[in-house]
N, C-alpha and C positions, 0 to 999 in steps of 0.2 A: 420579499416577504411582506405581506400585508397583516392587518391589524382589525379584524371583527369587534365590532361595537358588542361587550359583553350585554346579554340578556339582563344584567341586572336584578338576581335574587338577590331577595332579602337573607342575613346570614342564618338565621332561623332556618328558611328554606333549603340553601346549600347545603348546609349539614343533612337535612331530614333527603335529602336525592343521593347524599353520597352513601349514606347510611341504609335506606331501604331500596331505591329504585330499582338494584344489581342483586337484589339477597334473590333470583330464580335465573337471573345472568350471570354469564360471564364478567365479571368485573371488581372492582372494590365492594366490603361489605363489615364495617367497622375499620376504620382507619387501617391497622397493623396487618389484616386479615383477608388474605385474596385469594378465591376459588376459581380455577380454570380448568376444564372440564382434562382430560388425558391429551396430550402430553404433557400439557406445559406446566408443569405443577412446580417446576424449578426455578419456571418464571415467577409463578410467584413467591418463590422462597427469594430470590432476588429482589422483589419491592420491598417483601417485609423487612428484607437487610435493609434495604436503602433508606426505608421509612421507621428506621428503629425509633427514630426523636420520636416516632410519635406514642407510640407504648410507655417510652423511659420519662415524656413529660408530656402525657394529654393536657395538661391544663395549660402547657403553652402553645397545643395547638388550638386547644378553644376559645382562648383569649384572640388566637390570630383571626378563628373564623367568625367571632365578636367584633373585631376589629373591623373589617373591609366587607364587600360585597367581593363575589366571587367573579373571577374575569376569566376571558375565551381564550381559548389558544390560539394565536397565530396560525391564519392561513400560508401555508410552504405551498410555495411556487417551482415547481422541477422544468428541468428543460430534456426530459429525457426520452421524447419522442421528436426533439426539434422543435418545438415550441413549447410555449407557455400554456401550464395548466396547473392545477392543484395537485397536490401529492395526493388526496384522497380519492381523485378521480379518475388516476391517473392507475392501469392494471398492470403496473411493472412492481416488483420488489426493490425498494429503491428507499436507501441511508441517504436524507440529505439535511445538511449543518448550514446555517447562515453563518454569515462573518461575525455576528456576536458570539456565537452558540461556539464558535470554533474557540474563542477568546476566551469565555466561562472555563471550556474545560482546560486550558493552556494547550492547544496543540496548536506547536508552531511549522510544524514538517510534515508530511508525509506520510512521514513513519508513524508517526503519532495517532492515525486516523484509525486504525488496527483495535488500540485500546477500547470504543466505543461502540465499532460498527460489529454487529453478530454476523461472523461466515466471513469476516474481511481480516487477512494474515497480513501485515505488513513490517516487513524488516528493511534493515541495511547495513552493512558491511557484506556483504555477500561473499558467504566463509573462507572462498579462497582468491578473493580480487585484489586484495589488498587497498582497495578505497572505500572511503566512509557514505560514498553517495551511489554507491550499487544498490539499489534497490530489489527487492525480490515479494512480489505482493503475489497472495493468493486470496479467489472468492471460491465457495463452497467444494474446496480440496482442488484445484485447478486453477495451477500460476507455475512459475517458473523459480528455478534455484540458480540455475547457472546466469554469467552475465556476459558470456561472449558474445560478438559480433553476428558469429552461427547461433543462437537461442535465439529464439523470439520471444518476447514477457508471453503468458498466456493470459494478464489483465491488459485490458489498453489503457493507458493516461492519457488525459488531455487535458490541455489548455484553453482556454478559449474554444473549443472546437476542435485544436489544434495537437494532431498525436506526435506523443512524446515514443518516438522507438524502440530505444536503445535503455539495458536495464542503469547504465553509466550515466549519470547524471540526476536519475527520478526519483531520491531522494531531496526533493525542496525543501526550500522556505517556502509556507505560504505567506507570499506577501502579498497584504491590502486585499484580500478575496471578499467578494460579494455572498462567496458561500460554495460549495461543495457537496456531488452527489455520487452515491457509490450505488450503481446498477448492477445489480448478482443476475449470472445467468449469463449465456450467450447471446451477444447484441451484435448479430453477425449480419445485419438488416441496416443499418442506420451508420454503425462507429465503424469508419477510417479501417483498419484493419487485424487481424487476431486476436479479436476481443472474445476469445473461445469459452473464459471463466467469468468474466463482467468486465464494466467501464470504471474509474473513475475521472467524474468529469470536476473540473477547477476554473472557477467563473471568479473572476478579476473584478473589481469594483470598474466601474466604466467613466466618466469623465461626465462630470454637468456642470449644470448654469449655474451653479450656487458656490461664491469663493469659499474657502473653508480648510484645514490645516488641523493633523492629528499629531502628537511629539509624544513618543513612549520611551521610555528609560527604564530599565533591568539593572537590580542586580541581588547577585544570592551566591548560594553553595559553590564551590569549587572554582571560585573567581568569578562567575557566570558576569559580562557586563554585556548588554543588549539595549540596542538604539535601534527605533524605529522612527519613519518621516515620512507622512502622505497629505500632498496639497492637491483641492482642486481649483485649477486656474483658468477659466473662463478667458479668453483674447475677445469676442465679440458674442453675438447669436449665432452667429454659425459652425465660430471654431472654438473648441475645447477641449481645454490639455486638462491632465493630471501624471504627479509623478509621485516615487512612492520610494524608498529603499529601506535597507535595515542590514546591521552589522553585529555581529554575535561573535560573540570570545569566550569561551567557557576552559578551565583547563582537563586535562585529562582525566582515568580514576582508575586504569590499569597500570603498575608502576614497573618499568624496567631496572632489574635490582642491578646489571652491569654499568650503566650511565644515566639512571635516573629519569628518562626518560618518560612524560605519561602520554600511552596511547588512550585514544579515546577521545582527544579534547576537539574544540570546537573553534574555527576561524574561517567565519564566512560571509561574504560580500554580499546584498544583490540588491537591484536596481531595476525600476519599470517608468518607461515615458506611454503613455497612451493619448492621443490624440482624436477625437472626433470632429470632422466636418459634416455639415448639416447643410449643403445647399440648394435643398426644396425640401419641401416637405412629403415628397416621396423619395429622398434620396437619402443616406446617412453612410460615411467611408469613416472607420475606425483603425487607426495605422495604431500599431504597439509593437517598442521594442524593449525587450528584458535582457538581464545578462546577469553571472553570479561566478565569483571568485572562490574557491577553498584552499586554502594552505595550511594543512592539518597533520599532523602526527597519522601512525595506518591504525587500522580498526583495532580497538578493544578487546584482542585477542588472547587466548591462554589454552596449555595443551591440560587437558585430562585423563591422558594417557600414553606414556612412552614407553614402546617391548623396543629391548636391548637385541632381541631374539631375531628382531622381523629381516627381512631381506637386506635393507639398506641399514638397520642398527647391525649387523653382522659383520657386512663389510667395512663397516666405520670401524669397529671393535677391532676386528680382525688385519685388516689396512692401513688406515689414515692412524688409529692410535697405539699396534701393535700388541705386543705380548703382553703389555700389561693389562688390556682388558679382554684377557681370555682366557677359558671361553665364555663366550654371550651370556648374560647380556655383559661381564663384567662388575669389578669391583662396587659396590654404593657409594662408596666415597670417595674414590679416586673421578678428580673433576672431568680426567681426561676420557673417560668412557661415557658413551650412552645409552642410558636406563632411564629409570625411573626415579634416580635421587634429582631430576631438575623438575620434577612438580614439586612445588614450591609449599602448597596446600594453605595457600592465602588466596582466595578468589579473586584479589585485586593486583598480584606480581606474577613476573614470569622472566626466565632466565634470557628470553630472544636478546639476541643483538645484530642482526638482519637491520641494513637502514632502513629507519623508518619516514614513512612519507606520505601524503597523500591529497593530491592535488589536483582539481577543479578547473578549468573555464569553460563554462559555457553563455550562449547568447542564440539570440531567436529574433527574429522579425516575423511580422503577419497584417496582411493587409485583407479587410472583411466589407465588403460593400453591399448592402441591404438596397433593394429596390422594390418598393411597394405601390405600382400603378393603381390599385386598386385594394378596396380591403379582401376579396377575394383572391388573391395572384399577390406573392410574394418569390424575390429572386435572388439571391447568394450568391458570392462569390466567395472562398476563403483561398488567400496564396501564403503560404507560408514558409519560410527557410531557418534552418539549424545548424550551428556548427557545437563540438562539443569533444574538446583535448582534455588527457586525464593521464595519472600517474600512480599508482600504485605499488607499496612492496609489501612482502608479508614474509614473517620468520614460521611458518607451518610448525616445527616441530617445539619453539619454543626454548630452546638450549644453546649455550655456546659455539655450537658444533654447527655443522652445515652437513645435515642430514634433509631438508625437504625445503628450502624455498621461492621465492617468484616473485618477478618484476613484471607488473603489464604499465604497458603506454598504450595508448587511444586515441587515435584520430577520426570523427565521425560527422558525415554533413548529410543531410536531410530536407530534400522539399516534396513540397507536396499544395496538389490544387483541388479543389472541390467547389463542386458547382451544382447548387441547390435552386431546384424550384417546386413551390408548394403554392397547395390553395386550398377555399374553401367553394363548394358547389352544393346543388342541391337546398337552398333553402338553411345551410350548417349544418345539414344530414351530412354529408362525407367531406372529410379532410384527408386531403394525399398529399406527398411529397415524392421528386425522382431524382435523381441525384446520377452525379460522375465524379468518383474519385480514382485523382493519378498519386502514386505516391514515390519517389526514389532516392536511395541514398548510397554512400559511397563510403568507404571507411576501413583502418589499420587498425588490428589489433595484434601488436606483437607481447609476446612471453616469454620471460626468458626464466627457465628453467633450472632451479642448481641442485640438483640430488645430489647423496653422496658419491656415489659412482660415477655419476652422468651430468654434465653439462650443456643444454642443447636451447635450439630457441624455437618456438613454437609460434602458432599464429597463422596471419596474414592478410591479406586484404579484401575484401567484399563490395559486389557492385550490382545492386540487386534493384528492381521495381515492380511494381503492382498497380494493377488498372483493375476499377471496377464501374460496374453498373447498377444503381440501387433505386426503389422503389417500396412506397409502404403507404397502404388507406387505409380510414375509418372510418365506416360506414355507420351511423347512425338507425338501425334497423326501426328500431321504436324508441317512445322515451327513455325506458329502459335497459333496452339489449340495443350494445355495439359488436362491431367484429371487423378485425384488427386483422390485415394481411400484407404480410410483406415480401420481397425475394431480392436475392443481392446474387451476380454474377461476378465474381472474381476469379484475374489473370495474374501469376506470380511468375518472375523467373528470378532466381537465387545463382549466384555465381562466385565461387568463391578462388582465391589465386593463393594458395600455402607461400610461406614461406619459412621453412623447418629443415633446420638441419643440426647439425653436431657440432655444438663448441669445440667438448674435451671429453674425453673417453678413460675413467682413470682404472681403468682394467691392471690390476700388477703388470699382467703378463701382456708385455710389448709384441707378443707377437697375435692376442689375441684382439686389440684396440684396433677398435675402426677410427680413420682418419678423420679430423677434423673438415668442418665441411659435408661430409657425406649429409645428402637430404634423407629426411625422416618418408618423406612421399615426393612424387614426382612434383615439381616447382614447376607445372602445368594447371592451368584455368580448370576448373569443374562446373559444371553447372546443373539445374533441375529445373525444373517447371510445372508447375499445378494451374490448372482452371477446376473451378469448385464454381457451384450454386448452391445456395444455404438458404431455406426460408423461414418464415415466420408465419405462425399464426395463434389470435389470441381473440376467445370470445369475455367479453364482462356483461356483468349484470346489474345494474343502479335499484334492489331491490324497495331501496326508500333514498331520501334525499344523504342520509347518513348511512347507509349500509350497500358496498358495492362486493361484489364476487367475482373471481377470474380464473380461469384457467389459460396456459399457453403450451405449444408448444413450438420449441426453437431448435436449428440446428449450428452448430458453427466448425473452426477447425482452424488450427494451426501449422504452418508450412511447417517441414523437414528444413535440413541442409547437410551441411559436413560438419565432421568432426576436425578440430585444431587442434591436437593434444595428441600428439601420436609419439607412441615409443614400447618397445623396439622400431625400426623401418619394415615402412610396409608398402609393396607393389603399388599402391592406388589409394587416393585418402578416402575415409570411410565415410560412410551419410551416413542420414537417417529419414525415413518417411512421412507426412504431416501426421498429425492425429486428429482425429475427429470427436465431436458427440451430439450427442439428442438430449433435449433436455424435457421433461416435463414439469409443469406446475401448477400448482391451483392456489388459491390468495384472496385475502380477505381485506378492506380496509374500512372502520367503524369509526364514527364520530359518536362520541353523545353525552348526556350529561351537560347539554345547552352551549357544545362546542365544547366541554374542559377537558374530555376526554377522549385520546385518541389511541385506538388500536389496530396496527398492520400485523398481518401474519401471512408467510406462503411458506409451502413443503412443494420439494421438488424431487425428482428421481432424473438422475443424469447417466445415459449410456455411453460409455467411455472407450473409444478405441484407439488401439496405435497408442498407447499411453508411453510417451518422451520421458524419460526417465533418467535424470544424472546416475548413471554407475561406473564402476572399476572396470578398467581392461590393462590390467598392471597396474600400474603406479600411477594412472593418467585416468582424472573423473572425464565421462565420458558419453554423449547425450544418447542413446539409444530408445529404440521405442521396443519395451520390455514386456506388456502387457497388455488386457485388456481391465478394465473397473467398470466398478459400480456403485453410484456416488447416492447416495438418498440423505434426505437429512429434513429441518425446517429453520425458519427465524423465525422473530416474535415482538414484535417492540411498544410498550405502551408510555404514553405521555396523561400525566392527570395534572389540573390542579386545579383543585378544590375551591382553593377562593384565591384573590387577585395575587399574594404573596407568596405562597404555596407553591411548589412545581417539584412534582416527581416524577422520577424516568428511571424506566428498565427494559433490558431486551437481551434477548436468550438467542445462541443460536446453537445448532444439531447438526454432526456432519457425520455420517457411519462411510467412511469410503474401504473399499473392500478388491482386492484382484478378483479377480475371476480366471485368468490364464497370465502362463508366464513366459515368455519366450524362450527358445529351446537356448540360444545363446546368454540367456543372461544367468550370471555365480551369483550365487549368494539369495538371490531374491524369489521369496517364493507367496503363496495366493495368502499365506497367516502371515505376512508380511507388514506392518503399518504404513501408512503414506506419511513420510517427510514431511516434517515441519505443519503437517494439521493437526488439531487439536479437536477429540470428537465433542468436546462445549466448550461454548465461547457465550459471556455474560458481562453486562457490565449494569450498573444501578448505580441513582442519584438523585439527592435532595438539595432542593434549596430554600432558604425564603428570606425575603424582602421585609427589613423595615423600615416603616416609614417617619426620619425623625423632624420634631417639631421644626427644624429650621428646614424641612424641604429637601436635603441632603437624605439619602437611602445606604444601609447598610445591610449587604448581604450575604451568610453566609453560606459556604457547599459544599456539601462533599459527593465523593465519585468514587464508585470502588468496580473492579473488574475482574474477569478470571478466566485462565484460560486451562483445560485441562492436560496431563501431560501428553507428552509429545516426544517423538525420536526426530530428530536434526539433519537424519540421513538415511537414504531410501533402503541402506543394508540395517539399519536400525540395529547398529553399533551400542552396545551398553553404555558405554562411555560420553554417549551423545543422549542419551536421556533427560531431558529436563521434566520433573515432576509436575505436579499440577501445581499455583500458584496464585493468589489475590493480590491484587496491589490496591492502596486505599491512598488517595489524595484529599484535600479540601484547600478550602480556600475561603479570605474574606473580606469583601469589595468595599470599599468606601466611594460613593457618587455624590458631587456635589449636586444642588440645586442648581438644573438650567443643564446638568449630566457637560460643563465643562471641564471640571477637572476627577478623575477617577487617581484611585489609591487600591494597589491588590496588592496582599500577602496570600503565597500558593506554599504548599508544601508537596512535593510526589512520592510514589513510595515509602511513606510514612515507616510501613512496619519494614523497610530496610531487606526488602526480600531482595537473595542475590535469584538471579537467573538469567539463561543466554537467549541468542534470538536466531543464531546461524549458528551453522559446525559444520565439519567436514572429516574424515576417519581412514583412514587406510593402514590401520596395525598388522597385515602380513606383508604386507610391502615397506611401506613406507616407516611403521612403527608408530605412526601419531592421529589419537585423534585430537581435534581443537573446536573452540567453541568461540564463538562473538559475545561477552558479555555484556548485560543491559546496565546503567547506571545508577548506583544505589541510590537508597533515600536524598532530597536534595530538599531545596526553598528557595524563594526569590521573592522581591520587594519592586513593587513597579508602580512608575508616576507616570498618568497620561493627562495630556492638556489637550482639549478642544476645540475649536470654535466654527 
């Protein structure tokens, strides 16, 4: 991120541009008051939230803009064409946070990133993994629930460049990041692989010449104690190191009333060495190795509904506890029956006593070598390896009893090469890049299964790669008009090796019990294979130095595979086929107001096929491609600030996703259906400002409020899985010494204490339960950082 020498009004002036220059635009028009033509009228009921202070005390905002001259907003730097360029200039829809900006708001994960970005869903526990680092992100209705081995995310993550595969594990820490970009939309042109809904990309602080040492210390609500450590160590001019880690202990806040137990809590490791060698000044090798430990209690889980009636409460009733709870669902008070007297009706307890567990290791290497002959002709290399072992349990039904639970272990390794080469020709008129990516990985995921009636273990192992071929120019047509073409050739083969079969069969009747052992599917190799071309293309328009226009259009698509989860046995294991879509867009990005204010906006229409669909086939959620959509929606995000201490933010986003066909195979799900875990608006708005005190030292407070609207948890859009629509209001308030070496933050989140979940899962005619992942209520923390 760079830093624009502000124009320097006088505060006279600032006020008299914020106040009239907009009263026939789009923009601000008396502090509290913002006019935007149809739709986004919400947006600006969003600033006016954010910018309440200024209605509730104008005299402290005109004392501020008395105070200072008014300053520019930071130029953003995105990388999300493969090179460096401005966000403004640049015609992708694109959320991007520098490493302060991530620190302002407290996002420390991943997960976190969801709260801010419009059209970007991000959770974790992933309702039926039983680990806290399953990850499940979605960008404008198109991402993934499930997190076996068989799913592929339909967002890609990456590190460095570097894609992250596997949903097991993509809940991070961000640690020591230079900053963070969420690309919406199909990036099926440029990123590594089935990036069919958008990217996020995670750019690591890098190593320089300059020694220097950051020490942050946490602590708050719920035990929370948080240490962080990033030195950079310079050995000579040509080699430098930096290293970085952080360790977080928070305790639970779901309480198990059998042993006490709190799920939910937090105990995690991680660690980053990155190195760069420098031996010419066309040469630069950056070697980085990371790695992060969890040993956690399993997700924050509780059921919202248990029928005594459903298939597996009957047999329990009937079977395992006898005549005294019958008929179904059984007595309410009698412990030994399963019903409904174990919802607890405390959003923070639940009667599970399923061990609990959930545990971590992963680590990564990557080695990145830049070769720049010339400032024209740049060369890449990215080789990168993963490994990534995990543990999971979950009590599904939530009770005493052992009516629905699951254990998965995870063994999963990952590499992958890519080899870039880019230039500039023509005078800077056209910049291309063409590329080859290998990527392949190998990995176990077993499941083992304990219904009431059945026993069995599920899973298996997968040995799957992808080669591609990529290419993408910009052609500089005139000053003004570029045009932007890309195309990517991709080779997949998917191969998956079951291994399922029958623990224990507790059927009463002995002569109806299939033996233990018996495979669920033949304990034979399956495989599939896809070759796809996916292109791009994308015209913009540099109307004035601050007003650019764009349209695109993109296509991309996500592999098929098989289903793991099978039961009853079945002849041959089941697949399912990629899905595909088109995307259209158009987008706008404004600077004005002498640099203070910035506004991005695109609306897209996404054609949706083969839509992958976690649904029921019994008791076993189950990937099918169900449908076809129709995804249309927009985002909106505006930055102002007024004068140099000032800084408001707000951004809206609009997601209408809709079926349009339903597979003649799939129960329950039909075209008035809602899409899982979207919410059709997503909002978030913020204030802050800066003052400036007499010893040099700066005090600044903020606050950040968000919203998301309601949402069903599960693609049969289960009542029970309902989460209503919701605000969450945080703030916070910095203390910076003079010379910004020593910083002081008190944050508080979830102020107004709102409960609500982030996953769920349902199966009340089978199974009897639905359950939810609950989010963590109101919290605070108190943080000391040292710098030099």
């Amino acid at each position: 991120m760079q830093q624009r020498e502000p124009p320097g009004l006088e505060p006279e002036a600032a006020v008299d541009a914020i106040t009239t220059h907009w009263s026939t635009q789009m923009a601000i028009q008396h502090c509290p008051a913002v006019a935007f033509p149809r739709p986004n009228r919400l947006l600006a009921a969003a600033l006016a939230g954010a910018i309440a202070l200024c209605g509730a005390a104008p005299q402290v905002f005109a004392q501020a803009v008395q105070g200072a001259a008014a300053g520019a907003l930071e130029e953003v730097i995105v990388t999300a064409r493969k090179r460096e360029e401005s966000l403004q200039t640049t015609p992708i829809s694109v959320t991007a946070f520098t490493g302060q900006a991530l620190a302002e708001r407290g996002i420390d994960t991943t997960k976190e990133l969801g709260t801010f970005t419009p059209n970007l869903i991000a959770n974790n526990g992933s309702s039926v993994s039983g680990n806290n680092s399953a990850g499940s992100f979605f960008i404008r209705g198109i991402g993934q629930i499930d997190f076996t081995l068989n799913s592929d995310p339909g967002v890609g993550l990456y590190v460095d460049e570097v894609y992250i595969a596997r949903a097991m594990g993509s809940v991070m820490e961000l640690l020591d990041l230079a900053g963070v970009e969420v690309l919406r939309g199909p990036q099926g042109t440029l990123f590594g692989r089935n990036t069919i809904g958008g990217a996020i990309l995670l750019r690591a602080e890098p190593p320089t010449d300059e020694l220097g040492a950051k020490v942050e210390l946490e602590f708050g609500s719920d035990n929370l104690r948080r240490g962080k450590v990033s030195a950079n160590l310079p050995v000579s001019d040509t080699l430098l190191t930096r290293v970085s880690a952080s360790y977080t202990q928070r305790d639970g806040f779901v309480r198990r009333i059998s042993d006490g137990i709190e799920l939910g809590d937090t105990d995690a490791l991680a660690a980053r060495f990155a190195a760069r060698w420098i031996p010419s000044d066309t040469v630069t090798a950056d070697l980085v190795l990371d790695g992060s430990r969890h040993r956690e209690e399993s997700p924050p889980t509780i059921a919202t509904a248990l029928d005594g009636t459903s298939q597996f409460g009957q047999f329990h009733n009937a079977v395992i506890a006898g005549p005294q709870c019958l008929p179904p669902p059984g007595s309410l008070t009698n412990p030994a029956c399963f019903n409904s007297q174990f919802l607890t009706g405390d959003s923070y307890s639940t009667h599970g006593t399923q061990h609990s567990q959930s545990d971590l290791d992963a680590w990564g290497a990557s080695l990145t070598v830049a070769v720049e002959p010339s400032e024209a002709l740049r060369v890449k290399s990215i080789t990168a390896y993963r490994n990534t072992e995990a543990i999971g349990f979950r009590d599904g039904d939530s009770t005493p009893h052992t009516i629905s639970q699951t254990q998965d272990t995870w063994d999963h390794d990952q590499f992958s090469q890519e080899l870039q080469l880019a230039g500039t020709q023509l005078a800077g008129a056209l910049d291309w890049i063409v590329g080859l990516y290998y990527f392949e990985e190998q990995g176990t995921n077993i499941n083992l299964v304990n219904f009431a009636p059945i026993y069995i273990q599920s899973g298996g192992s997968v040995d799957n790669d992808s080669t591609a071929l990529f290419g993408q120019a910009t052609w500089r047509a005139t000053d003004a008009l570029s045009v932007t073409a890309g195309l990517r050739y991709t080779d997949e083969t998917k191969r998956f090796h079951p291994d399922q079969f029958l623990i224990e069969d507790r059927n009463p009747n002995p002569a109806q019990r299939l033996p233990p052992g018996t495979p669920l599917v033949p304990p034979v190799e399956v495989a599939t294979a896809i070759n796809e071309t996916t292109p791009y293309l994308n015209l913009a328009y540099q109307w004035t130095d601050d007003v650019m226009m764009y349209a695109t259009y993109s296509e991309g698509f996500k592999s098929g595979g098989f289903t793991q989860r099978v039961f009853p046995p079945l002849p041959a294991t089941p697949s399912f086929r990629p899905e595909f879509v088109k995307s259209y867009e158009v987008g706008a990005k404004i600077t004005a107001l002498e640099q203070r204010l910035r506004f991005n906006a695109a609306a897209f229409f996404t054609d949706y096929t083969d839509l992958q669909v976690l649904a029921l086939i019994g008791p076993a959620p189950t990937t099918q491609n169900a449908a076809q959509a129709e995804i249309r929606g927009f985002e909106a995000e505006l930055t102002v600030r007024p004068v140099a201490q000032l800084s408001l933010e707000a951004a809206i986003g609009y997601v209408d996703a809709e079926y349009t066909a339903i597979g003649a195979q799939v129960i329950g799900l039909s075209v008035d259906s809602k899409f899982a875990q979207i919410p059709e608006w997503t909002g978030s708005a913020a204030v802050a400002y800066r003052f400036d005190l007499a010893s040099g030292a700066q005090l600044t407070p903020r606050v950040d409020w968000s919203y998301h609207s309601d949402v069903f948890m599960d693609a049969l859009n289960t009542r029970p899985e309902f989460q209503p629509a919701y605000d969450l209001l945080s703030a916070s308030l910095t203390w910076r010494s003079a010379g910004d070496h020593w910083q002081v933050r008190l944050a508080g989140t979830n102020l107004t204490d709102e409960r609500y979940f982030t996953a769920g899962f349902a199966d009340l005619a089978v199974a009897g339960v639905a359950e939810v992942v609950l989010a963590r209520p109101r919290s605070w923390s108190l943080q000391l950082q040292y710098q030099y």
